[in-house]
C-alpha positions in Angstrom: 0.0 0.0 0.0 2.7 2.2 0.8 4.6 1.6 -2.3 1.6 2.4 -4.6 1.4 6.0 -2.8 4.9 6.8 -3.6 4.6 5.9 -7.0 1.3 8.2 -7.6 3.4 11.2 -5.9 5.8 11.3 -7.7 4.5 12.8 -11.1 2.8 15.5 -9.3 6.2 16.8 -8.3 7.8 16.9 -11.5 4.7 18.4 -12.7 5.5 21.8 -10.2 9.1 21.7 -11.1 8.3 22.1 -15.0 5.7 24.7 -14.5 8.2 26.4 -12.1 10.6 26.4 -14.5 8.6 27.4 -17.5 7.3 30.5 -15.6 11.0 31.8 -14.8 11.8 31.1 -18.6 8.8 33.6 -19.6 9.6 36.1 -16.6 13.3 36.1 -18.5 11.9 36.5 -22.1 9.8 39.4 -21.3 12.0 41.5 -19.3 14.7 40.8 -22.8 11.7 42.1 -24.8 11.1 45.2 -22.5 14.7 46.3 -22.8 15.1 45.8 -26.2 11.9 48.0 -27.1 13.3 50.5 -24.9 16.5 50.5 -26.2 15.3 51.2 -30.0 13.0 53.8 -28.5 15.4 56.1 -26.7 15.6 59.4 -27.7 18.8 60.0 -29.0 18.0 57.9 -32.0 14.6 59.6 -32.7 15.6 63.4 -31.9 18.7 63.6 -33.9 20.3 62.4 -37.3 23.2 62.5 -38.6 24.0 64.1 -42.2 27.7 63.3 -43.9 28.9 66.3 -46.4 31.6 64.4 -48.0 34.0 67.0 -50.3 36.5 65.3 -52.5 39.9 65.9 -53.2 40.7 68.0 -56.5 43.2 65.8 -57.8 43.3 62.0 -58.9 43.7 59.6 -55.6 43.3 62.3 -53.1 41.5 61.0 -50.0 37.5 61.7 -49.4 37.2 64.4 -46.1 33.9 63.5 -45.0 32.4 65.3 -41.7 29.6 64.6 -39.7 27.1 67.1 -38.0 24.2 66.0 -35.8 21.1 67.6 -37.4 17.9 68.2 -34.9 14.6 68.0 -36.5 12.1 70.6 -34.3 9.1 68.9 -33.9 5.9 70.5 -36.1 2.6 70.7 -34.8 0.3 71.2 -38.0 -3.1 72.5 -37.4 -6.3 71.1 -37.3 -7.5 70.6 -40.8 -11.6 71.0 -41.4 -13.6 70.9 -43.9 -16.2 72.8 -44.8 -19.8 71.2 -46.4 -22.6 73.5 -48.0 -24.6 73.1 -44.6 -24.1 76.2 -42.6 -24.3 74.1 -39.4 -21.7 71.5 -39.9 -18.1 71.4 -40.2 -16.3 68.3 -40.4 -12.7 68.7 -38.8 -10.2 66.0 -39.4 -7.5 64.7 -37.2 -3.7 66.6 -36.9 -1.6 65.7 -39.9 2.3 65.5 -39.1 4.7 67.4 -41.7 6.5 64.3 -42.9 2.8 62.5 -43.3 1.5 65.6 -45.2 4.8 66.1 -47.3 4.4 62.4 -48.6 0.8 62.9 -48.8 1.5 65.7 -51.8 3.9 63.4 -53.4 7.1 65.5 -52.8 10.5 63.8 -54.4 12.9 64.4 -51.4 10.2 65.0 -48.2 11.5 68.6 -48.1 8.9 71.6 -47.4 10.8 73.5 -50.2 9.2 71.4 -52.9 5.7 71.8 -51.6 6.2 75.8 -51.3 7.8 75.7 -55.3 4.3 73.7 -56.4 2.1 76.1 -55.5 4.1 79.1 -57.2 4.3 77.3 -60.2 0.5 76.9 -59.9 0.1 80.1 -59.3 2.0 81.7 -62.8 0.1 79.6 -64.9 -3.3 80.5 -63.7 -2.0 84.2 -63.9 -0.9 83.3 -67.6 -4.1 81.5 -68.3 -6.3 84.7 -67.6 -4.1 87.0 -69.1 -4.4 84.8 -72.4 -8.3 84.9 -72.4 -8.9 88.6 -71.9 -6.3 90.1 -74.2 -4.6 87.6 -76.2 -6.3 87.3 -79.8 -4.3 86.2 -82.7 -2.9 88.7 -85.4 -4.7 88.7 -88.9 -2.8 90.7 -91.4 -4.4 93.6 -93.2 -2.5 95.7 -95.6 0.9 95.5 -93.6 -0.3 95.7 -90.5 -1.4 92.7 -87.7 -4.5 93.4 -86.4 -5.3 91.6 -83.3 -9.3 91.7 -82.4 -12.2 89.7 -83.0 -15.1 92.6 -83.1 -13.5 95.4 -85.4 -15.3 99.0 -86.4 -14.1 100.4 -89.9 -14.3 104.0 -90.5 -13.1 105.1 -93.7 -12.6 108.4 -95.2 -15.4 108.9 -98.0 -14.2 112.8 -99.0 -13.8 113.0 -102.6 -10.2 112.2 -102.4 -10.5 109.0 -100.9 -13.8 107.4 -102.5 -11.3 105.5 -105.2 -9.4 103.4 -102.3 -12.8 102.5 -100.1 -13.6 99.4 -102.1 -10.1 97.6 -102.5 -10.0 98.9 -98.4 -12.8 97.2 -97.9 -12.2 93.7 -99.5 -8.6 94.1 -97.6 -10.6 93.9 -94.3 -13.1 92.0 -94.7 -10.9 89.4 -96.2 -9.7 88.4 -92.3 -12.8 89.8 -90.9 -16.0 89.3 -92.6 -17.6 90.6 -89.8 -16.2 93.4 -89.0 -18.5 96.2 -89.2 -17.7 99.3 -92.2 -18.5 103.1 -91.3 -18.4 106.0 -93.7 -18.2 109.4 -92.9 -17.0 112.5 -94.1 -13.2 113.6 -93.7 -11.0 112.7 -90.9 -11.7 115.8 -88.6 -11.3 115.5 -84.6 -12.4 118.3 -83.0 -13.0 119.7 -79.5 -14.5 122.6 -77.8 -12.5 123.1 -74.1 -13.1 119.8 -71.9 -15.1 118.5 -74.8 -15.2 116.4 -78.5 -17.5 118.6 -80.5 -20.6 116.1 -81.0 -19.2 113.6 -78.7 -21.1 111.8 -76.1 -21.0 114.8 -73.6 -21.0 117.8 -75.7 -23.2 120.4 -75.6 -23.5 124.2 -76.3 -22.4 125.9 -79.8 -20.4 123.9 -82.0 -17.9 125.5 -84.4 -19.0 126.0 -88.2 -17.7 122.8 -89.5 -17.9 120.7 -92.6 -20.9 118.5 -93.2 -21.4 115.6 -94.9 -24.3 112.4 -95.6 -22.9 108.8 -94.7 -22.3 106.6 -96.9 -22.2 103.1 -95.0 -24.2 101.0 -96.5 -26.9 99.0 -93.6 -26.7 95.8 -95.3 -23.2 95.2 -94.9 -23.6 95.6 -90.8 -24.3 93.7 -88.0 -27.2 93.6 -86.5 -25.0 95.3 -83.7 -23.0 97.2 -86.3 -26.7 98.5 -87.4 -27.8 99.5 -84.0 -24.4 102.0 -83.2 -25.1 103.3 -86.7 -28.9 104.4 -85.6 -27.3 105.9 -82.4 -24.1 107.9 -84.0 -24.9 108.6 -87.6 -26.5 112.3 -87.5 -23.3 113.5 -84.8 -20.6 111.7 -86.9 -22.2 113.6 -90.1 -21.5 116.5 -88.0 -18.2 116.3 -86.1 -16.7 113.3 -88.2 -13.6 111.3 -87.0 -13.3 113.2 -83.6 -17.2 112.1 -82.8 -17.0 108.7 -84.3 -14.0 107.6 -81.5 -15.7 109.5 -79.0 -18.9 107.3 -79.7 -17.1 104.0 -80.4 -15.0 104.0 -76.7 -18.2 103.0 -74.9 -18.8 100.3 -77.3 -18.1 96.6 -77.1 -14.9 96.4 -80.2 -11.9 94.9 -79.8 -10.2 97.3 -82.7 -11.0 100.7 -84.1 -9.7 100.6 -87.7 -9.5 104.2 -89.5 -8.5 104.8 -93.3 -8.1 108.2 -94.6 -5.3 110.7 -95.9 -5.2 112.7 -92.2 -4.8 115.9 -93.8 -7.5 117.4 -91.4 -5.9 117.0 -88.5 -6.8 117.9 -84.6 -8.7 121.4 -84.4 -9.0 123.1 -80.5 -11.3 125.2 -79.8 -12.5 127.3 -76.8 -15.3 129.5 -75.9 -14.4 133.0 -75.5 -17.4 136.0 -76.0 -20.3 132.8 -76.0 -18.8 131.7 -79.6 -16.0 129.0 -80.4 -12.4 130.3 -81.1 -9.9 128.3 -82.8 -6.8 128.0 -80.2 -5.0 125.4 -82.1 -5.0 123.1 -85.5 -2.6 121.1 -87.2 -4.4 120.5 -89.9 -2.3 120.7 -93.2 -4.9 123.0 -94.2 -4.7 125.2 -91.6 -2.1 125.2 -88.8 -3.0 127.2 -85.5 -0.7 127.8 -82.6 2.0 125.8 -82.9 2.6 122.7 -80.7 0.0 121.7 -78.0 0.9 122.3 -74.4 -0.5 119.7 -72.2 -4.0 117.7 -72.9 -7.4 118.5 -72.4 -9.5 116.4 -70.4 -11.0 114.8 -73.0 -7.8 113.8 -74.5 -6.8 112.2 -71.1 -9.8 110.2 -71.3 -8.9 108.9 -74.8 -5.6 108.0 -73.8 -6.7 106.2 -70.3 -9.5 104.3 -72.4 -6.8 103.0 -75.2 -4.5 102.2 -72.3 -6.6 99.7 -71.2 -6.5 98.2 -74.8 -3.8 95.5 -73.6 -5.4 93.8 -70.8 -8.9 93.7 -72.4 -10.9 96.5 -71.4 -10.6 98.4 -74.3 -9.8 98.8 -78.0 -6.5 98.9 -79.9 -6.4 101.7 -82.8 -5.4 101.0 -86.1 -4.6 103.9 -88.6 -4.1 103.3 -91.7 -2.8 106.6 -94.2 -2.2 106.9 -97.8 -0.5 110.5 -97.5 1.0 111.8 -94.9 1.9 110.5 -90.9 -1.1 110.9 -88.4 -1.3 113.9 -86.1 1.2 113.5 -82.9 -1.8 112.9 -80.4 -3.3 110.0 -82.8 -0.1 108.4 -82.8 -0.3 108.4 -79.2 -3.3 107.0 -78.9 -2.3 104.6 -81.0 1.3 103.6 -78.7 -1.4 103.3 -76.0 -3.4 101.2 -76.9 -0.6 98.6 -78.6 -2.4 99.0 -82.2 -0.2 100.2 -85.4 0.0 103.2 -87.6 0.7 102.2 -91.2 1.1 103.9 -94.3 -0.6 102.4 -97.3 0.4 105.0 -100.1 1.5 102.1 -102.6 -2.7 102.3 -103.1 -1.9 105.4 -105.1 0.1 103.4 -107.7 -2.2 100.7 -108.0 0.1 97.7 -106.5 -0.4 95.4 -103.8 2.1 95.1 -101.0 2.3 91.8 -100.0 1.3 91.4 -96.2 4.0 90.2 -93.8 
């Protein structure tokens, strides 16, 4: 009996040994793990790193200086991002984004905020280009030497007796590139003004200067239905103050180009109002020349020269003059380096020949 309880004892005592031992084996592993987690995670390791600028020798076999600086990485807080829906009442924020996370996040090559700044610029120019391209940028079409850059063009041509033999090859010239463009014809090439004002212009009022009259000759049926509705509006003032009334008119309308034909021997005429009747001040017309040069601008000439200014970023209209005598007057030429149009002379018309466009 006694030998049978021995026996049955003895497997529970290796049984506590094992489990003893087992216990002390796990007690050992974990306390390796612990230290080795917190050796990996100390903070030398994630606070610093080290960058190498290696500079090498100038001639062949020279040895590689290489020195090593500890660089410290501040740590970036970014803020909280959120984003907005249409609903007034709810705003959905997301969670902190850390600079390395977010630098990967807009694909940057090297992980450097440098790139990410450089992106947006670049983004930036070509959206500036973009808009500059729609407002003002139309594509030249030549007519009779000169590029003229529009798509809504207003044509007025110089129907005096002198000029009536050019108007139809003119014509065909222009409406070669632009079929649409939309032909005036009035008397002469006279602009005029009476003190701060163009004589028949769209603020003038009191007594006008004797001038020369003349009927239109535009034909309706070869205008727009636009082109018809500024004719109804400025034909009886143009009749009456000619090239000075027709710009005056056509700078509050929507054309891309103001296109004038004519010899320019009538030139500017100034007038001001002295005794309740108009005095002539100054005229450089080749018929009669007044006062010498002009010394300073009336208002109304600072207008023109602000409107045409704003010819390049598309807010106004470029001017186009073409001449088959002599060089426009000083100020139309200004206008004209305003507004980034052309002045070109055309006087082979008086020979008959055609000079080939560029």
């Amino acid at each position: 009996m006694e030998s049978c309880d021995s026996v049955r004892s003895r497997p529970r005592a290796r049984s506590l040994a094992g489990l003893a031992f087992s216990i002390a084996v796990h007690v050992v592993l974990v306390m390796a793990a612990c230290w080795m987690v917190w050796r990996q995670a100390g903070p030398e390791q994630s606070a610093q790193e080290f960058v190498a600028h290696a500079v090498a020798g100038g001639r062949s076999g020279a040895s590689l200086a290489a020195t090593v600086h500890p660089v410290s990485h501040p740590k970036v807080r970014m803020p909280r991002a959120r984003l907005a829906t249409k609903s007034a009442s709810a705003t959905l924020a997301l969670p902190p984004m850390s600079a390395p996370k977010l630098g990967a996040a807009m694909g940057t090559a090297t992980g450097r905020g440098g790139v990410f700044g450089r992106g947006i610029g670049r983004g930036a120019g070509g959206g500036l280009g973009a808009g500059l391209g729609k407002s003002a940028g139309f594509v030249g079409r030549p007519v009779m030497g000169a590029f003229i850059r529009a798509k809504r063009v207003a044509v007025y041509l110089d129907c005096s007796g002198s000029m009536r033999s050019y108007l139809p090859r003119v014509e065909a010239d222009i409406r070669k590139e632009f079929p649409d463009a939309d032909v005036f014809r009035f008397d002469g090439a006279r602009v005029v003004g009476l003190g701060d004002m163009v004589v028949f212009g769209r603020r003038f009022q009191g007594v006008a200067p004797r001038l020369r009259e003349g009927p239109t000759q535009t034909t309706l049926e070869s205008l727009t239905p636009n082109g018809r509705s500024v004719q109804a509006k400025v034909r009886t003032a143009c009749e009456k103050g000619s090239l000075g009334a027709w710009m005056d008119r056509l700078l509050a309308e929507s054309y891309d180009a103001l296109v004038v034909f004519s010899d320019f021997q009538d030139g500017l005429r100034l007038y001001e109002t002295k005794k309740g009747e108009p005095k002539m001040v100054y005229s450089d017309s080749s018929y009669h020349k007044v006062g010498g040069v002009q010394k300073g601008h009336t208002r109304w000439q600072r207008e023109w020269l602000e409107a045409f200014a704003k010819a390049p970023y598309g807010a106004g209209p470029r001017l186009y003059l073409f001449t088959v005598q002599q060089e426009p007057q000083v100020f139309l030429q200004a206008c004209v380096a305003a507004s980034g149009g052309a002045s070109t002379s055309v006087s082979w018309l008086k020979k008959g020949s055609r000079k080939a466009s560029p």
